[in-house]
N, C-alpha and C positions, 0 to 999 in steps of 0.2 A: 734655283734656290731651294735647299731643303725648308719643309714649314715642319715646325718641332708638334703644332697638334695633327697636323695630317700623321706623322710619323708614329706618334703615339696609339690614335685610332688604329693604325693597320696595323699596327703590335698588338692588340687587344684583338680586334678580328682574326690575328692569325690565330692566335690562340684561342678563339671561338669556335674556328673550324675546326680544328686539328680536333677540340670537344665534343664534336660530330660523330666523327668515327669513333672516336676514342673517348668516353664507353657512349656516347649515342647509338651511334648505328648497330654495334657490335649486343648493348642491352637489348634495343628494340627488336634484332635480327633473332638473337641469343634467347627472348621467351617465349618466342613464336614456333618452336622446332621443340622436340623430343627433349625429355630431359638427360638423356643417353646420347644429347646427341648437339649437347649447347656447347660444352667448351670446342667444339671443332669450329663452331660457328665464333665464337672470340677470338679463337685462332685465325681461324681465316684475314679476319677484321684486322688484326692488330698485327700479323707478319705479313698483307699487303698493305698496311701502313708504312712498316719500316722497309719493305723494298722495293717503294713507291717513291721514297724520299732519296736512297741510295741512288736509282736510277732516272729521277726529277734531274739532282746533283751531276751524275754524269752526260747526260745528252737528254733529258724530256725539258728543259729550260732552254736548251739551243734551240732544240727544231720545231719548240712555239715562240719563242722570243728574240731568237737570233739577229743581225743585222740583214740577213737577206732580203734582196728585192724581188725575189722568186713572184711572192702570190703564192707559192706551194706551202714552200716549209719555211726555216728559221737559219734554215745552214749549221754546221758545226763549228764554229767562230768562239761560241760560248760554251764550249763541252769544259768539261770541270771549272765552272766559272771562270775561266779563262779570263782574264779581264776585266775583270769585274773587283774592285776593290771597295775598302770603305768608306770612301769619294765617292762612288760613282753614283750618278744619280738618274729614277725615272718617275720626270714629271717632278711633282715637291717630296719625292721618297727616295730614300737609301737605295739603291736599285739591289742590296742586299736582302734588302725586307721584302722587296715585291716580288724577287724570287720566293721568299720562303711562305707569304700570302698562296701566292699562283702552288706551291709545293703542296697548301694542306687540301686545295683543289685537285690536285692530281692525285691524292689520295682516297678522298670518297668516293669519284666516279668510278674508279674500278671497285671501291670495299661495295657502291651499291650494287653491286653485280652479282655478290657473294648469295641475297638472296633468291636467286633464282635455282641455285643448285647445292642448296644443302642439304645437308642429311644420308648425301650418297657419292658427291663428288673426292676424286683423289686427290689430296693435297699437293701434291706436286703438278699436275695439272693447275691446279689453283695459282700458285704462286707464277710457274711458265709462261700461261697463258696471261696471268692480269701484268706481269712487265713486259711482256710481247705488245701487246693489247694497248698502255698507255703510250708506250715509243710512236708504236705505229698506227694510232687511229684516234686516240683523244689528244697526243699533242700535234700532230699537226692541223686541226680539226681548231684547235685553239688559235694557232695560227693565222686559219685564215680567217676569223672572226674577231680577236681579240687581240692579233699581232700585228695589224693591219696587212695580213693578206686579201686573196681575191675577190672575197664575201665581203670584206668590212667597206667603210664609205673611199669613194674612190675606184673600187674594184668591176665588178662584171656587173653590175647594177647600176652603175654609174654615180651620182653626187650622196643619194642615199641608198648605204649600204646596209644588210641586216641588222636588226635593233635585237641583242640578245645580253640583256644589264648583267645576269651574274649564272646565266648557264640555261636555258629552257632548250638549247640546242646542246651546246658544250657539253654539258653536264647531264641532263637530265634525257633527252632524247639518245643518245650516244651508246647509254649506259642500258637503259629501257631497252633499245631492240637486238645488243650484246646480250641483255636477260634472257630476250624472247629464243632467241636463237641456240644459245645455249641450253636450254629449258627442253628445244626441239630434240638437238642432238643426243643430250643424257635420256630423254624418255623419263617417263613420271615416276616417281617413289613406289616402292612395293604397297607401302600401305600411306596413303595421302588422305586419309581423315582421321588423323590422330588431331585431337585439338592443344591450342597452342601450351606449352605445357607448364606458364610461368608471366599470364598476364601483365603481374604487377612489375617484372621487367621490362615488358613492351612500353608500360606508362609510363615509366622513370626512362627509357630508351627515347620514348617520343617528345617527352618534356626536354630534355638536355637538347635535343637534335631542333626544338622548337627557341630554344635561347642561344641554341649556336647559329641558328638562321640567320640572326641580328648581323652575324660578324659575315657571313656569308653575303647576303643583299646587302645589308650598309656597309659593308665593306670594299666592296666592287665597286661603290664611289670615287673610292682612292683618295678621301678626301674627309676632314671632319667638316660639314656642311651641312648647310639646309637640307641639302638633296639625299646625305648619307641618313638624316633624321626623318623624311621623309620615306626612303627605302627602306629603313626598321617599322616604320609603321605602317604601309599599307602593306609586308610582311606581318605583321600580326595579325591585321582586320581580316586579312582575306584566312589564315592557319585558324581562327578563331570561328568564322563564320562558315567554314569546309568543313569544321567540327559539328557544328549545330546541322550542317543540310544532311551532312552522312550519318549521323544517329539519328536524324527524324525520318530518310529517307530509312534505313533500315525498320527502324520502329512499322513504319506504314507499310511496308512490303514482309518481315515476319515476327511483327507483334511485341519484339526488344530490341531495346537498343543496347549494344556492347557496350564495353569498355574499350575494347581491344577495335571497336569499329568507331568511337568519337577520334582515337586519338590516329588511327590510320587517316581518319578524314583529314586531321590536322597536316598530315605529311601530304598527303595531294592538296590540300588548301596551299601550302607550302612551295612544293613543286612547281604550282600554276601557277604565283604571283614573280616565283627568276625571275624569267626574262624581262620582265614587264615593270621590274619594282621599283626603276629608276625612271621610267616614264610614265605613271599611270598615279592618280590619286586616289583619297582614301573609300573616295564611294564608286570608281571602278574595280581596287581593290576589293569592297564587298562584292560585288557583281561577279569577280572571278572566280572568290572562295564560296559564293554562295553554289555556282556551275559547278567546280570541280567538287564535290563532296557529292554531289549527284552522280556525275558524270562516267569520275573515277572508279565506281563503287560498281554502275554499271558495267565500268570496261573489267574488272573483277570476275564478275559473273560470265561476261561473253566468252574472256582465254580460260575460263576455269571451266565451265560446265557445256559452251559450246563448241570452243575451238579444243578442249579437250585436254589444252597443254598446261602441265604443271609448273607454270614459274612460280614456285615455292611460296613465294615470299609476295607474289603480285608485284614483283619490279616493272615490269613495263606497264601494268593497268596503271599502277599509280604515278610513278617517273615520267614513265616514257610516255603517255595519257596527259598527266597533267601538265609535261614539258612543252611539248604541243599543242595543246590548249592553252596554254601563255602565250608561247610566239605567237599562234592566229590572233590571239585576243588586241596584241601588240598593233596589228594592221585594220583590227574590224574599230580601235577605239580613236583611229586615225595618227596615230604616234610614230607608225611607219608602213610601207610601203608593201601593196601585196605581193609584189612581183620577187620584191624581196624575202620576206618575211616566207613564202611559200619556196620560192624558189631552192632557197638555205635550207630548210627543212628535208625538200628532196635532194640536193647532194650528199649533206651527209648524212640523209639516211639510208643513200646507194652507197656510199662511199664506208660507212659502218656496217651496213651488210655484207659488201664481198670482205671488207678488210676482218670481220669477225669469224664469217665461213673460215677462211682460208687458213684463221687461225688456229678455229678449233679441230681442223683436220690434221692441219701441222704437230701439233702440241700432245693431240690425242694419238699420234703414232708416234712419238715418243714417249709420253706417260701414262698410264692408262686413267681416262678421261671417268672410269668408275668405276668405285669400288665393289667388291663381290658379294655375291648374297650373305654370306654368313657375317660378312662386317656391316652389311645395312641393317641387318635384323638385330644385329646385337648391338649396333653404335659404333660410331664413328669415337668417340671420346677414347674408348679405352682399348679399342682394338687399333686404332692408328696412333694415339697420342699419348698411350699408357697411361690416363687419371680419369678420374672422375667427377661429376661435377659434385654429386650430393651421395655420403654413404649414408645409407640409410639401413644399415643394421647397428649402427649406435643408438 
């Protein structure tokens, strides 16, 4: 039976998410990078939004949602919604909606990826790579956690299978070590201490991506409920109190606290409470935003200044960090299972490693995987995409 307020809620969620990337991600992304060098960074964001959705539509909806009994994939059963009419129903939902739910998800996990290689990477690289990339490694990866494949309850774990509410694996881990790796292959920015060039972007980027969270966690409910009002609010406690630990942890360690460092707190406060949102309450909630605002800020400092590698934007310190740090938190607050809960983590985080290697070796001997010195020096905005963001001889 469809329920007319579940259906409503996940009409609002979706359009919560889709407010993520679209301007979330793409502001928070956009002030953090060169002012010569933001609109590549919109761009990136907003055309692997739309050919995220084109090829969600064509087969990334099959081969995580399909009727297959595999454990692998989803089968191709469902490629161009095959079947799928304005009857057809999953759970108390249109099974039209929860495709286009599950679409705006398939959307950020690659746009978060954009930040690890801005400011140098090829656009066509860009776009190749992130619809290669969601086909073959975030949808089936959804699959078997969320499609009832070989991870979820029932599967190689046995009665309980991994506990992952709205992405700490899916989403957030997937994405993070796609960052890292990418990050490896491109090699650092010519010059990588320019500061970020448009703060008050990041903070209107962070805020938007902190009210599109609601529809992301309470929306993974599938449900208008207790449990969906609950997941909007220990998503806030924790985004709230990751802000407070990482500008006082800053503060203590060099004397200010940012702007630009409260509200990254908020997104690893964010990150760390996914997987968890639907099973943890509001004073574990604090306990995990209090840890990631630490934690995250820490893992910042160790790929930046020890491990040496430029992911841009600190996509895996803070994603792929605080993604992880949610799933374990899942197991140590007894909600689920170690066996599980670690176990998930390490397949697909072998199974996102060689499927991202292989990608970006494929992708990058077809397009060139970076641009040349004279378009990094001068920007990406007006040597690839002919505009600019701000003239500034008016």
């Amino acid at each position: 039976m469809m329920n007319a307020a579940d259906t409503a809620w996940i009409m609002t969620a979706t359009a919560l998410v889709l407010f993520m990337t679209l301007p979330g991600l793409a502001l928070f992304y956009g002030g953090l990078v060169r002012s010569r060098n933001v609109l590549s960074v919109f761009m990136h964001c907003y055309a692997v939004a739309c050919l995220m959705s084109v090829l969600w539509f064509f087969a990334g909806y099959s081969i995580a949602f399909g009727p297959s009994t595999s454990g692998v994939w989803g089968g191709l059963d469902k490629v161009g919604l095959n079947g799928v009419s304005i009857d057809s129903l999953a759970g108390t939902l249109p099974e039209i909606l929860f495709f286009a739910f599950q679409m705006t998800f398939a959307i950020i996990t690659p746009a978060l990826i954009v930040g690890a290689y801005v400011e140098r990477v090829g656009f066509g690289f860009v776009l190749l790579f992130s619809g290669l990339w969601m086909l073959l490694c975030y949808a089936p990866v959804v699959h078997w956690i969320w499609g009832g494949g070989f991870l979820s309850d029932g599967g190689i774990f046995g009665e309980i299978g991994v506990r992952d509410f709205a992405g700490g694996i899916v989403v957030h881990e997937t994405a993070g070590l796609a960052a890292l790796i990418i990050a490896v292959f491109l090699g650092p920015r010519l010059n990588h201490t320019t500061p970020p060039h448009n703060p008050g972007y990041v903070m209107i980027g962070a805020a938007m991506l902190w009210v599109g969270w609601f529809g992301f966690n309470g929306g993974s409910q599938l449900a208008a409920d207790g449990g969906a009002a609950m997941a909007i609010t220990v998503t806030h406690i924790s985004a709230a109190t990751a802000s407070l630990t990482w500008a006082l942890w800053e503060r203590v360690k060099f004397g200010k606290s940012s702007m630009v460092g409260l509200v990254t707190g908020t997104i690893a406060g964010l990150a760390s409470i996914t997987p968890a949102s639907g099973f943890v309450g509001p004073w574990a909630a604090l306990l995990i935003g209090a840890v990631a605002g630490v934690l995250c800020q820490e893992a910042v400092m160790l790929i930046r200044n020890k491990a040496k590698i430029d992911d841009t934007l600190d996509v895996f310190a803070v994603h792929g960090v605080g993604g992880i740090f949610g799933t374990i938190m899942i197991a140590a607050l007894g909600v689920g299972t170690w066996t599980a809960q670690l176990g998930s983590l390490a397949i697909v985080g072998i199974y996102t490693t060689v499927v991202t290697v292989a990608l970006v070796v494929i992708c990058k001997a077809i397009t060139p995987l970076r641009v040349s010195r004279e378009i990094e020096v001068g920007g990406l905005d007006l040597a690839v995409h002919g505009e600019r963001a701000y003239d500034l001889s008016n």
